[in-house]
C-alpha positions as CSV (number, residue, x, y, z in Angstrom):
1,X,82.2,12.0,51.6
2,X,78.7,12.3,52.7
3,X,77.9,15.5,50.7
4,X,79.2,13.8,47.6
5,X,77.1,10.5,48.1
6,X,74.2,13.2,49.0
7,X,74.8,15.0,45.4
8,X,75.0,12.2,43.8
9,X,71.6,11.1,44.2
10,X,70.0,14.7,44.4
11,X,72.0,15.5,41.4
12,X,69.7,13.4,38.9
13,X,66.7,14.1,40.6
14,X,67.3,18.2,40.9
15,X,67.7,17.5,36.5
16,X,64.4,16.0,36.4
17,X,62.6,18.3,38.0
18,X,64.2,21.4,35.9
19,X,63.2,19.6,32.8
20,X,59.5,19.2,33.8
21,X,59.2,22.2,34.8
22,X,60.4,23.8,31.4
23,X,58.1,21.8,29.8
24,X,55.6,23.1,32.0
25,X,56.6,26.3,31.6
26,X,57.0,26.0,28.2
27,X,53.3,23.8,27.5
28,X,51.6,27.2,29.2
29,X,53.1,29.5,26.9
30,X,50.8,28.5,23.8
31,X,47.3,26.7,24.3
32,X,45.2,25.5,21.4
33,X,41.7,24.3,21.0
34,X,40.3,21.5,20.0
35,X,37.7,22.1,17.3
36,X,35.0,19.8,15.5
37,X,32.5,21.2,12.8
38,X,30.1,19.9,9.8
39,X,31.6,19.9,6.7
40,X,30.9,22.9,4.7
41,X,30.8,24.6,7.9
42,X,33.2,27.4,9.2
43,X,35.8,26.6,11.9
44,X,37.8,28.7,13.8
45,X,41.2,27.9,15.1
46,X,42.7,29.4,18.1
47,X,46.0,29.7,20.0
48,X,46.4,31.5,23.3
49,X,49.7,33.1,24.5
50,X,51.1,33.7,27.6
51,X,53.7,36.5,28.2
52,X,54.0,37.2,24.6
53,X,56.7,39.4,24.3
54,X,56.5,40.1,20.1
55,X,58.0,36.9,19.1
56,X,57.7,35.3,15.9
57,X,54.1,33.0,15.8
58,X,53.7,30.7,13.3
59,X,50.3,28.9,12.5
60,X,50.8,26.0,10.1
61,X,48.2,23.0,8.9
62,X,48.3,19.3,9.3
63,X,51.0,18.9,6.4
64,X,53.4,21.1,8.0
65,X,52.6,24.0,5.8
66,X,52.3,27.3,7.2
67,X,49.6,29.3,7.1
68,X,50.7,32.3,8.9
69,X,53.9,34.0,9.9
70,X,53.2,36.6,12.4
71,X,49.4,37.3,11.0
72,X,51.0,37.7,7.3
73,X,49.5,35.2,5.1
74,X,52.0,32.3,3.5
75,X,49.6,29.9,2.0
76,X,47.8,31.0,-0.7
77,X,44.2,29.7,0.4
78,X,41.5,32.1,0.5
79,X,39.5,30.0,2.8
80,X,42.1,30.5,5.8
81,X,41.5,34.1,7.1
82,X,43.2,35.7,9.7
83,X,40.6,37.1,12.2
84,X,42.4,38.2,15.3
85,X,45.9,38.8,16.3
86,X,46.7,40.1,20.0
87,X,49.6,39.6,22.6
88,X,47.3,36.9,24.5
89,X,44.9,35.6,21.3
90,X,45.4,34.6,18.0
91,X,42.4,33.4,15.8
92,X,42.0,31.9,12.2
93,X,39.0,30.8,10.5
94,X,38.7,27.8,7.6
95,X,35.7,28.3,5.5
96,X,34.1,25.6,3.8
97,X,35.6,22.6,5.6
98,X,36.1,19.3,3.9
99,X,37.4,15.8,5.8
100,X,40.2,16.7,4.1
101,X,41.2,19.6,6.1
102,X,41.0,17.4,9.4
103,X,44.1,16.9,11.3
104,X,46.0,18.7,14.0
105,X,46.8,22.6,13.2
106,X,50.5,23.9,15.0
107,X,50.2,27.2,16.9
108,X,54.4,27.6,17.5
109,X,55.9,30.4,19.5
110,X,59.1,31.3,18.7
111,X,61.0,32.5,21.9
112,X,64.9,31.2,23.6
113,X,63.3,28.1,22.5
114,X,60.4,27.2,20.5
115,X,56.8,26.2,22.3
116,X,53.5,25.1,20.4
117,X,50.3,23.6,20.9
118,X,48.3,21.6,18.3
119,X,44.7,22.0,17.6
120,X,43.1,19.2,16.3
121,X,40.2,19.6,14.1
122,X,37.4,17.1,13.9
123,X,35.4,17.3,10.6
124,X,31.9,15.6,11.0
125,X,29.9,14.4,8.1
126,X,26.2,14.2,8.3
127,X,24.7,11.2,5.7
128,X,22.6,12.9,2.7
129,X,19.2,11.5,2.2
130,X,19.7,7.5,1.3
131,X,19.3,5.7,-1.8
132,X,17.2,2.7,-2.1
133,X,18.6,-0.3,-4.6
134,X,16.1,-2.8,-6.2
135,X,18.1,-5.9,-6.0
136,X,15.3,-8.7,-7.2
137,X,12.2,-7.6,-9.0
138,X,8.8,-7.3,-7.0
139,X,6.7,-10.6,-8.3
140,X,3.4,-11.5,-6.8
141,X,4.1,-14.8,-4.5
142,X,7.5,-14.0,-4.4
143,X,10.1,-12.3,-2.5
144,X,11.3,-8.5,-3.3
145,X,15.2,-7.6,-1.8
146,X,15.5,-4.0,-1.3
147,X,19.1,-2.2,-0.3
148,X,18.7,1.3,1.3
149,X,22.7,2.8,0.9
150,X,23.9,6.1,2.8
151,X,27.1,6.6,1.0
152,X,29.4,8.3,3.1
153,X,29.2,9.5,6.8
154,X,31.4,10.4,9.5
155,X,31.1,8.9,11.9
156,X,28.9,6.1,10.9
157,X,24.9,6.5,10.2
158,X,22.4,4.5,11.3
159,X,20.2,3.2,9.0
160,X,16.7,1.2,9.1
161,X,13.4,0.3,7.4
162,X,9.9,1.1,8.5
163,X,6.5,0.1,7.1
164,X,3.4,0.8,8.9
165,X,5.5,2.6,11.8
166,X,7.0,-0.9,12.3
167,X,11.0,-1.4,12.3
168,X,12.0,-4.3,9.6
169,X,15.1,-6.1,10.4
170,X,17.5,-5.9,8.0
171,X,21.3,-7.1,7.5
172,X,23.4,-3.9,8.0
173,X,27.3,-3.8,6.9
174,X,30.0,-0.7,6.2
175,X,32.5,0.1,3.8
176,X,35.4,2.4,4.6
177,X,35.8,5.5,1.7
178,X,39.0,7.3,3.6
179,X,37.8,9.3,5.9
180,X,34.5,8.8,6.0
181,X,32.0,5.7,5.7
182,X,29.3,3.7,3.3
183,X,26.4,2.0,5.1
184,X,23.7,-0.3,3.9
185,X,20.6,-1.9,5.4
186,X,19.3,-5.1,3.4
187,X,15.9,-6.4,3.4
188,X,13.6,-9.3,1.9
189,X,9.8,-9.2,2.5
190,X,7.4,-11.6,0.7
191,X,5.0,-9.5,-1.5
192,X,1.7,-10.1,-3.0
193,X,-0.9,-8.4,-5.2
194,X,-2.1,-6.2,-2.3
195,X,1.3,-5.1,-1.6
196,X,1.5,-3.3,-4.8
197,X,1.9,0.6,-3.8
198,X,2.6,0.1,0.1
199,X,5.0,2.8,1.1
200,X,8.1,1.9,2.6
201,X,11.2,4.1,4.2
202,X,14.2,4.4,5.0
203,X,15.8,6.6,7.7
204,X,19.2,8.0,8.2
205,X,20.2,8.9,12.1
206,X,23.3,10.6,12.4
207,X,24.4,12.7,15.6
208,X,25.0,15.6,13.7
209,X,21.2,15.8,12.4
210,X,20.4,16.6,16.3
211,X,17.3,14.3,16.8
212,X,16.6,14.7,12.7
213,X,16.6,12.2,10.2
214,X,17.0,11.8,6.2
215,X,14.5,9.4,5.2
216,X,13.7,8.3,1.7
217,X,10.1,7.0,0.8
218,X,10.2,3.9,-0.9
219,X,6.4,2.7,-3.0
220,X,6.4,-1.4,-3.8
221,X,5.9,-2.0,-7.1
222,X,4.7,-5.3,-7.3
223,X,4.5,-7.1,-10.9
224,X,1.1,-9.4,-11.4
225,X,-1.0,-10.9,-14.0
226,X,-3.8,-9.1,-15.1
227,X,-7.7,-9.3,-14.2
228,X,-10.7,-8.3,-16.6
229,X,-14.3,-7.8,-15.7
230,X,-16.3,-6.8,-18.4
231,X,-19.3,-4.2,-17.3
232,X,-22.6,-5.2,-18.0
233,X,-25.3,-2.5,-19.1
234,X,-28.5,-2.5,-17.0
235,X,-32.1,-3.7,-18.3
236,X,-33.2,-5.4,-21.6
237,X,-31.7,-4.2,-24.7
238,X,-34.3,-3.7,-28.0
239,X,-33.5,-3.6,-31.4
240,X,-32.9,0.0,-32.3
241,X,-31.0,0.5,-28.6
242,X,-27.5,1.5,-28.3
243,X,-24.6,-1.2,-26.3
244,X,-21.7,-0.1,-24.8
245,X,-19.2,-2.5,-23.2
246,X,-16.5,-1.0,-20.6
247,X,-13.6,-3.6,-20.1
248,X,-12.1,-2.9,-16.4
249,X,-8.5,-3.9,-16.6
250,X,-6.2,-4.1,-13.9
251,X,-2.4,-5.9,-13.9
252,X,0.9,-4.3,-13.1
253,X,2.2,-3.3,-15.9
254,X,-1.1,-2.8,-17.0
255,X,-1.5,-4.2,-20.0
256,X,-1.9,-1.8,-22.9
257,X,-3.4,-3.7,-25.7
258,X,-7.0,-4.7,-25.1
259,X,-8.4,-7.1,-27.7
260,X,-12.3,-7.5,-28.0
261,X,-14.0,-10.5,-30.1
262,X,-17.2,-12.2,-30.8
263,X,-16.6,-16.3,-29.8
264,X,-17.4,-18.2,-33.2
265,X,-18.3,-14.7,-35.3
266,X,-16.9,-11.5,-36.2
267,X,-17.4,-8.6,-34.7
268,X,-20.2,-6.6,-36.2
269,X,-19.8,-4.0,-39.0
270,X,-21.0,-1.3,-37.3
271,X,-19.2,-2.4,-33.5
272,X,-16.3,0.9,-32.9
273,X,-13.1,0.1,-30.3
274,X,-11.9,2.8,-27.9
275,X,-9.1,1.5,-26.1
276,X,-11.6,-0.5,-23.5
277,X,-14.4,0.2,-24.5
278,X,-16.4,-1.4,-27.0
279,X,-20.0,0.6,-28.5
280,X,-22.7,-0.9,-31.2
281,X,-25.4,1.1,-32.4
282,X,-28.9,0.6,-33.6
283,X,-29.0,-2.9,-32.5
284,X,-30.4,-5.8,-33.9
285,X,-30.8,-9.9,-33.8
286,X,-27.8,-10.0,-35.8
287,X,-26.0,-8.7,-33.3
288,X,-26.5,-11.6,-30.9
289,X,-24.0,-13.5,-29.2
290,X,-20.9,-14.0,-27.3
291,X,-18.3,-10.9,-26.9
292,X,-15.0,-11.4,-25.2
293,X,-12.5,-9.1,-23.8
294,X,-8.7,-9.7,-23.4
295,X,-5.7,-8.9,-22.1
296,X,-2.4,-9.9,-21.1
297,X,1.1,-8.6,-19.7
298,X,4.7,-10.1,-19.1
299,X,3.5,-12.2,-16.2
300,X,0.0,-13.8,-17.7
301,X,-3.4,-13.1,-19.8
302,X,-6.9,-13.0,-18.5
303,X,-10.2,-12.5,-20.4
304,X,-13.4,-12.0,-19.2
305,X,-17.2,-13.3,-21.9
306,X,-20.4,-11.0,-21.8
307,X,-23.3,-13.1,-23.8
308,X,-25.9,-10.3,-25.6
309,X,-29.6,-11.1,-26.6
310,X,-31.4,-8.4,-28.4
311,X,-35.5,-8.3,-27.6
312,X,-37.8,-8.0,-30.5
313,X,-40.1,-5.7,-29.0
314,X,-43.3,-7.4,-30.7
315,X,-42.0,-10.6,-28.8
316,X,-41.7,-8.9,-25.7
317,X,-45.7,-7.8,-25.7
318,X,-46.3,-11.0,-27.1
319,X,-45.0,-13.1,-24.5
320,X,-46.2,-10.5,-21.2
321,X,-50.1,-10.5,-23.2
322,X,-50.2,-14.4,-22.9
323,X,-49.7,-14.6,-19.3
324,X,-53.1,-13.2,-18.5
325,X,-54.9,-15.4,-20.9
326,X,-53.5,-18.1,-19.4
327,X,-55.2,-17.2,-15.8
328,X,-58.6,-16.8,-17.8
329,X,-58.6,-20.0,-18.6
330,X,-57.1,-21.8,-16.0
331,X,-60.4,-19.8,-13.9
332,X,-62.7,-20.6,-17.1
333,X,-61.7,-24.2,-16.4
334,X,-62.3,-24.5,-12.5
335,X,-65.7,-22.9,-12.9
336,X,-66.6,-25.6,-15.7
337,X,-65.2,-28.0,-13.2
338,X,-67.2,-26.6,-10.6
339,X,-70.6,-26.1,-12.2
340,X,-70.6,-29.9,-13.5
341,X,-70.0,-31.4,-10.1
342,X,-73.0,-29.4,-8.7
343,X,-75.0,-30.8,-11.7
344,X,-73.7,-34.5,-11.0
345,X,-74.4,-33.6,-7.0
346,X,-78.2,-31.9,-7.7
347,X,-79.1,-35.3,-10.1
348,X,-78.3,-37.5,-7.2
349,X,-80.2,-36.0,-4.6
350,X,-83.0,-35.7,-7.0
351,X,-83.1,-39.2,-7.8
352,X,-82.5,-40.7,-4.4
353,X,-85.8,-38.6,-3.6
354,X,-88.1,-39.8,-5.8
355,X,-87.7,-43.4,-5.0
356,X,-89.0,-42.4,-1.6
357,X,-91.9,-41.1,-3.0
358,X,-92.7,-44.0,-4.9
359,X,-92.4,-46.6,-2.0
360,X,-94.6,-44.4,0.3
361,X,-97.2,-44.4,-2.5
362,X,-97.3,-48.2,-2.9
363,X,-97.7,-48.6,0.9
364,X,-100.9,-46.7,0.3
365,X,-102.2,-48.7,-2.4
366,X,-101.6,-51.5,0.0
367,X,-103.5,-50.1,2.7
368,X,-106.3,-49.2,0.6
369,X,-107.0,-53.1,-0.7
370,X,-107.1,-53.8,2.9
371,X,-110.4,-51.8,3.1
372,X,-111.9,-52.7,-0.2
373,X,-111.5,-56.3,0.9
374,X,-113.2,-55.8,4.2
375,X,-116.2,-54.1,2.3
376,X,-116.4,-57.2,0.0
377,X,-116.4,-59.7,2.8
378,X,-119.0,-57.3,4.9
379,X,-116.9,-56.5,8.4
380,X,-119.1,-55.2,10.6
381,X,-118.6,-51.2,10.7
382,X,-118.6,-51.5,14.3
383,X,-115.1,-52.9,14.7
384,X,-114.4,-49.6,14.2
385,X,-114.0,-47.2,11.7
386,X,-110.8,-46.3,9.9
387,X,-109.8,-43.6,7.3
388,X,-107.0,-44.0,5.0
389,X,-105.7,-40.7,3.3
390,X,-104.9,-42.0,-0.1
């Protein structure tokens, strides 16, 4: 009674362990590899047996097709090559992998019962170099959106913008293509006129590039009205002298058509137009006057005046010849000045001076009545005797 009780509960137990150890016995009898390569590349799929006694071995793909039957081909696929074949290692290499071609691979052994391993093969898919999308046009004092697109990677790349060495944030999102993935990094940067030209990029990480990226280069091209500045010659112009006029343009586009113009007159017969550049010859007074330049693009117009006066050369002499005369004179003049008030100065002192004179003399004629009058009246010499210097 107690040995029956016993087997009952043994009984199950004793089963268990039978079956896991056939399906240990039977999960060491083929081993297969894991495997994971770049597409395009080569893989090789392996299957090692143990105790191989000549048995049938079968290789077959993910769809349950087989490949091989005891190293005799069964698929006609030239990229699946049989490589090795021995009673402990059996090899086959796939040649130009695709994502397609990922799944699990079945290495069976047939024996009393069949055993197999699956090797599952892992296709990874590096990003190409990314595309940049211009989704608003470039307009100075407004805002330029720019997409940067890897279109399929596996697994995901990474994507981001740099300018000047500087990360810009962008809005990132992924789309699912079967197997593999489409990512995108969106940006909007306000742009201006200096902006036009600054180089932008956008680079791909991916762990199969090993610490390498795909980056495309990216230039703004900002649209903006256009500027003129009309280049003035240097010195005077004579008649006689040649003119020419170079119109600097700038403007993105740049505008092609460059119009030139005399304000309130034709231009002159003999005036030629190249492009920006307008030339006279063998000026003359006719050729006076106001000359514009213009130009304009798809986002405004801008003109720029240069006013020309033509010397007459006898005019010229004419007008440097009177400046010396001028000093003359104005010298001429002080000295006249000068010389008169000396005159008027030398006068006055020469009068003032005389009518001293005169008043000194009539004192003496004074003096000398005194003494005729004493001589009349007979004063006695002995009151003394006095000399007057008439």
């Amino acid at each position: 009674m107690a040995f029956s009780s016993f087997w009952k509960y043994c009984a199950p137990l004793s089963l268990l362990l039978l079956l896991s150890y056939s399906q240990t016995a039977r999960g060491q009898a083929v081993q297969a590899e894991n495997v994971t390569v770049l597409e395009g590349g080569t893989a090789q799929i392996s299957c090692r047996l143990q105790n191989y006694d000549g048995s049938i071995v079968v290789i077959q793909n993910p769809r349950r097709q087989t490949l091989f039957f005891n190293g005799t081909r069964a698929l006609k696929d030239d990229r699946f090559q049989m490589v090795l074949f021995t009673p402990r290692l059996v090899r086959i290499t796939l040649t130009n992998v695709s994502v397609s071609d990922e799944g699990g691979y079945f290495c069976q052994l047939y024996t009393d019962d069949t055993h197999h391993q699956v090797a599952t093969l892992s296709v990874v898919v590096p990003p190409e170099v990314p595309t940049v999308e211009v989704k608003t046009e470039a307009v100075e004092g407004g805002e330029v959106e720019l997409t940067c697109v890897s279109l399929r990677s596996k697994p995901p790349a990474t994507l981001r913008w740099v300018r000047d060495r500087r990360e810009i944030a962008g809005v990132i999102s992924q789309q699912e293509n079967g197997k593999t993935v489409s990512v995108s990094n969106t940006i909007r940067i306000p742009v201006e006129r200096k902006d036009n030209g600054a180089a932008l990029s956008c680079e791909a990480s991916h762990p199969a590039l090993v610490g390498q990226k795909r980056v495309r280069h990216y230039s703004l091209d900002v649209h903006f009205a256009p500027m003129v500045k009309i280049i003035p010659p240097q010195g005077i112009l004579r008649e006689g002298d040649s003119l020419s006029l170079t119109c600097s343009v700038t403007g993105n586009p740049l505008p092609r058509d460059i119009q030139w113009s005399r304000v309130n007159d034709t231009l002159p017969e003999r005036a030629e137009k190249t492009g920006n550049i307008l030339h006279m010859s063998r000026l003359s007074q006719s050729h006076n006057g106001t000359y514009l330049c213009q130009a304009h693009n798809n986002y405004g117009r801008a003109a720029d005046h240069y006013t020309l006066l033509v010397y007459d050369p006898g005019a010229v002499v004419e007008t440097h010849s009177a400046v010396p005369y001028a000093v003359i004179g104005g010298i001429l003049a002080l000295l006249v000045f000068t010389v008169i008030c000396v005159l008027i100065v030398t006068i006055w002192c020469s009068v003032r001076q005389k009518g001293s004179y005169l008043t000194h003399e009539a004192s003496g004629l004074d003096e000398h009545g005194e003494v005729q009058e004493a001589f009349l009246n007979g004063n006695d010499a002995s009151q003394g005797k006095k000399e007057y210097l008439l």
